[in-house]
C-alpha positions, 0 to 999 in steps of 0.5 A, a space after each residue: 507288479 502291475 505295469 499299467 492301469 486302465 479305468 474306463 467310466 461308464 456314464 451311462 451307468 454313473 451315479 454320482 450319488 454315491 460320490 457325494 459324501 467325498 465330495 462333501 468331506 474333500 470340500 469341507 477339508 478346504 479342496 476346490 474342485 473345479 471343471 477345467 474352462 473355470 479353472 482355466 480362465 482364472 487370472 490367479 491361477 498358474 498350473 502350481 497349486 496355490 494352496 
């Protein structure tokens, strides 16, 4: 059993080309994802999912 996970992202070899169809398929499925300042400044939006 595995207690702890750590993930590290290395943006110097990140590519998020290859993200692209998730990200399609996720945004066809009805999800928004947005960057956190956009969401934050979102008058309708509390930290619950409003969907």
């Amino acid at each position: 059993m595995v207690d702890w996970v750590r993930l590290e992202l290395d943006v110097k070899k990140f590519d998020d080309a290859d993200f692209a169809p998730y990200l399609q398929k996720a945004q066809a499925a009805g999800n928004r994802l947005r960057r956190w300042p956009t969401w934050a400044k979102d008058q309708n939006t509390d930290r619950r999912s409003t969907n």
